[in-house]
C-alpha positions in Angstrom: 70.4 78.8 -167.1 71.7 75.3 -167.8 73.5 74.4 -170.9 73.3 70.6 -172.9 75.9 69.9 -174.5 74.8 67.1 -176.8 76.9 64.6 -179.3 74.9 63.9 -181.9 76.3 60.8 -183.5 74.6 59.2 -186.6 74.0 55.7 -187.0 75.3 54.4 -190.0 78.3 57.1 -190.5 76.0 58.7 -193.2 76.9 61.9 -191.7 79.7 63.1 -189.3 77.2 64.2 -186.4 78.1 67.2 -184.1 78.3 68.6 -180.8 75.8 71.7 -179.9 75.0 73.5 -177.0 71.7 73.5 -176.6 68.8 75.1 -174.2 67.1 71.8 -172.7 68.0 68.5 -173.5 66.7 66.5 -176.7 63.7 64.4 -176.5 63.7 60.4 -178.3 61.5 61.2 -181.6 62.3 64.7 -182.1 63.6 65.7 -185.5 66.7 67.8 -185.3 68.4 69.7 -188.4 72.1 69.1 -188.5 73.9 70.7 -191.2 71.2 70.4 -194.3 69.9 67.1 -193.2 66.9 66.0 -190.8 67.4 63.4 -188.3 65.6 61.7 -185.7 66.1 61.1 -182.2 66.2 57.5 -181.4 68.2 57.5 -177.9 69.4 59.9 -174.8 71.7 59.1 -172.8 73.2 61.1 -169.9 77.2 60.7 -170.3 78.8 62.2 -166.8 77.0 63.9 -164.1 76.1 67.8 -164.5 78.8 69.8 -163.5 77.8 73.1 -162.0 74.9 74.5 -165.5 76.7 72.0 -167.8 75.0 68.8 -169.0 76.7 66.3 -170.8 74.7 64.3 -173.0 74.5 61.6 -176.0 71.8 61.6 -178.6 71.8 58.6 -181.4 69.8 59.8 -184.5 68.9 58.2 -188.1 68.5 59.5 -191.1 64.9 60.2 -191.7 64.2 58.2 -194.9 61.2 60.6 -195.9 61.0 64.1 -194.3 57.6 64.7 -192.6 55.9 68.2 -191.9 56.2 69.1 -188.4 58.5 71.0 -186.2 62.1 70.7 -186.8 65.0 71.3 -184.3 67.8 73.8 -185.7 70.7 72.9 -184.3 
C-alpha cells in the first residue's frame, strides 16, 4: 500500500503547515483540516520520483475565508 507524504505549506505564513502521511495523494480543491483550521487545496505537485511505496509530494493551500459544509480531510 503506497504512502504520500505531503508538505502542506500555507500561503501567506498564516499558519506553519505540516507534513502527513497520507493514504492517496490530495486532490486541487479539497479542504483539508490541519491543526484546528480548514484549508484548501490550491496546487500538487510531485517533488522527487516514488521511491519503492513512498510518494513525495507538495500541496499549497489557503486559508478558507468562510468554512463551507462538505467533506473535510483530517489530516
Amino acid at each position: 500500500m503506497p504512502v504520500y507524504k505531503v508538505s502542506f505549506v500555507i500561503a501567506g505564513g498564516d499558519h506553519p503547515g505540516a507534513i502527513v502521511n497520507m493514504s492517496r495523494p490530495p486532490e486541487v480543491g479539497e479542504r483539508v483540516k490541519l491543526g484546528n483550521k480548514i484549508f484548501q487545496v490550491v496546487e500538487v505537485l510531485n517533488l522527487i520520483p516514488p521511491r519503492g511505496e513512498f510518494h513525495y509530494i507538495h500541496a499549497t493551500c489557503r486559508t478558507e475565508e468562510k468554512p463551507k459544509s462538505g467533506k473535510v480531510s483530517k489530516k
